[in-house]
N, C-alpha and C positions, 0 to 999 in steps of 0.2 A: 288590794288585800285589806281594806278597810272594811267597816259597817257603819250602819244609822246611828249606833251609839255615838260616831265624830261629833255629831251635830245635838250632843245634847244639850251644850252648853249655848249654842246658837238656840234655840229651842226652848229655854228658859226665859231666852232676853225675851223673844215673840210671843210668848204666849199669851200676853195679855191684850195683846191686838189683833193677832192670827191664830188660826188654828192650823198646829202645822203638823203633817204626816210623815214620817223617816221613811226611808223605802231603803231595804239592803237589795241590793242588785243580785242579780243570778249567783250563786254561787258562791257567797258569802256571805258574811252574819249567818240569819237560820234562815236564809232563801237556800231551796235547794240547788242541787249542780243543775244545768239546763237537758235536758233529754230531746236532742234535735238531728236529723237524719240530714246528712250533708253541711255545706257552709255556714258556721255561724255568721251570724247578723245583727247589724244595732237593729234591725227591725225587729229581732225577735227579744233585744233584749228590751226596748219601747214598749213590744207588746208584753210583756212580764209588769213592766212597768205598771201599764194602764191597769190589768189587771190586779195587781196589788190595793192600788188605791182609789178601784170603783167603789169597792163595797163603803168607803168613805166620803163618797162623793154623789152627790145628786147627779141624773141623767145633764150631759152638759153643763154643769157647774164651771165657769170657769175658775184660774187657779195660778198662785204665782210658781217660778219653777228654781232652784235653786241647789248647783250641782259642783261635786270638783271630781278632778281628775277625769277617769272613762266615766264617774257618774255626769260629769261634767259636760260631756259629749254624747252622752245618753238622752241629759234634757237639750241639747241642743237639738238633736236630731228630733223632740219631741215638742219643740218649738217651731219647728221647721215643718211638721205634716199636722199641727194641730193649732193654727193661728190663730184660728177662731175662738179656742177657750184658755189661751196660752196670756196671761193678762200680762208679767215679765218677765226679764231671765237674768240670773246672777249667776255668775261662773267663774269659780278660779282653775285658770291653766285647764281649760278642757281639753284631751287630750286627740280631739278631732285629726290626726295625722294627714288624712285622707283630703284636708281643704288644702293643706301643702304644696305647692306645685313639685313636681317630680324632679324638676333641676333644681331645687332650693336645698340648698346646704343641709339647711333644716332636717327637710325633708330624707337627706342620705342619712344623717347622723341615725337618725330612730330607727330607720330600715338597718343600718350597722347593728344597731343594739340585739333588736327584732330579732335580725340572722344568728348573731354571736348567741341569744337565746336558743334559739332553737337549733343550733347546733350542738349545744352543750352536753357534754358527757354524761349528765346525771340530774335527776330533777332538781338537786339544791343544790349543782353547781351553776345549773339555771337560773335559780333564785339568787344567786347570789349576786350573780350579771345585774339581775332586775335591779331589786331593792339597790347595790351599791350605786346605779345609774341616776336614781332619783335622789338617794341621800346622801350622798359622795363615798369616795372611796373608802372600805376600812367597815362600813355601818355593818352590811351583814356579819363580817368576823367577832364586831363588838355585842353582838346580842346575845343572850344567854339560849342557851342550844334548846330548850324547851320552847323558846321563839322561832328559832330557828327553821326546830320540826314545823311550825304551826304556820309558818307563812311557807314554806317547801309542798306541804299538803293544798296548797290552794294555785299555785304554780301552772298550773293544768287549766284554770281557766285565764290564769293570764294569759297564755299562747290564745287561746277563743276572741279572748278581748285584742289583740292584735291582727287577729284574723278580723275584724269586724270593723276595725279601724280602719285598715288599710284598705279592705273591697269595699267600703260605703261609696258611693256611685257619685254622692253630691259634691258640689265644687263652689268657692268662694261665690262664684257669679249667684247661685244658688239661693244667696240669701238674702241681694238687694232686696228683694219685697217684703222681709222680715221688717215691718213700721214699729214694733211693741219695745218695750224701755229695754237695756240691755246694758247690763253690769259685768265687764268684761274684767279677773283682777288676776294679779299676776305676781310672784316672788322676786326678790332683788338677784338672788343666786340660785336661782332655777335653772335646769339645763336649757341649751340652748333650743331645743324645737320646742318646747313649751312655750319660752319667753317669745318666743318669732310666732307661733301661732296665733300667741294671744294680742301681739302687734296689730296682724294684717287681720286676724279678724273682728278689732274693733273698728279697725278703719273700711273693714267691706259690709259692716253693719248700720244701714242708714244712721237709728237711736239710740247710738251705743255711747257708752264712758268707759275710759278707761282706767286703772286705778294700778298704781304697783306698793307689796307691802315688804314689811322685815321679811325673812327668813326664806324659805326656796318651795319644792313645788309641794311640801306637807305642811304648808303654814298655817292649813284650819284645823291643825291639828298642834304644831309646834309655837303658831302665834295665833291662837285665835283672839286673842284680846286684840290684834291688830284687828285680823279680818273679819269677825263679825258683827263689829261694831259699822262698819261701811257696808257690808249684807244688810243691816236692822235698819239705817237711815237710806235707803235707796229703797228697800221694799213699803218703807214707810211713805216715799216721797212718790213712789209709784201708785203706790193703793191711792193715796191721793189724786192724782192725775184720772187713777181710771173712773 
């Protein structure tokens, strides 16, 4: 329920070294809702992706990638089918569910959440499950009800994005051949299938680092002075390498 604006402040520090492109994913900021007949998919939310930021980009240009939450898992999966121009990948808590193993604690907790979502009475009694999951208990109640409205209106593709999370087909094993630099970062009081995601998949990522900061899973939002500052010296320590 975020936009490209999170990353303004990250976007500042970079610019005098990178030229960096924000992408709002499907259905938020001013991307519009997606128009797709049958199963959403991170492929089709990749391909959204790609097309956003060809008219930006020379034929095969390659590019670094730099994502949180389902954006998070968006460029992973677009790490994952585009190796070749994918130069590295910085991620906090990407919310990749689907590399999970099905018996992993983890792995129940989200599918709980999931269900208790989509079982819900009402679209912002939905939202309220969501948002309170990620930022504890009490956050939705505390928001001023014009907030309220504005994240309950966007609810509808959160269910899309759970839907895409959990049929993505690929599995840990998936990624051994992933060689390119990979900034895996993760919050101190994150829930727990984020914090376990982001464990096992820096340790199933050949060239990964793993990094944990202050605050929980909206820290490039609530601590960005923690976390962008290790975004801007890893993608700087990467451009270098390449």
């Amino acid at each position: 329920m975020s936009s490209r604006a999170q990353w303004a402040e990250l976007t500042a520090q970079l610019e005098t070294q990178f030229r960096c492109i924000a992408v709002d994913l499907q259905g938020y900021g001013k991307s519009p809702f997606p128009d797709v007949d049958g199963p959403y998919t991170l492929a089709h939310e990749t391909d959204a992706v790609n097309a956003a930021i060809a008219a930006r980009l020379e034929p095969g240009e390659p590019f670094h990638l730099v994502g949180h939450s389902y954006g998070g898992a968006t460029a992973l999966r677009l790490a994952r089918t585009m190796r070749t121009r994918v130069l590295s990948l910085a991620v906090f808590e990407p919310v990749a569910f689907h590399l999970l193993p099905a018996s992993d604690v983890a792995r129940r907790e989200i599918e709980s959440v999931v269900a208790g979502i989509q079982a819900a009475a009402s679209e912002r009694e939905a939202t309220r499950q969501f948002l309170n999951y990620w930022n504890g208990a009490g956050a939705f109640e505390a928001m001023p009800s014009a907030l309220q409205d504005k994240f309950t209106a966007q609810i509808g593709k959160v269910k899309l994005d759970f839907q895409a999370l959990l049929g993505e087909p690929a599995a840990l094993a998936d990624l051994a051949g992933m060689e390119l630099p990979v900034l895996v970062m993760s919050g101190q009081h994150s829930p727990l299938s984020t914090r376990r995601l982001a464990e096992q998949l820096a340790a199933a990522l050949p060239n990964a680092s793993a990094s944990q900061t202050k605050g929980g899973h909206m820290a490039p939002i609530t601590h960005g002075a923690a976390v962008n500052p290790l975004i801007a010296a890893f993608l700087v320590g990467a451009e270098v390498d390449a």
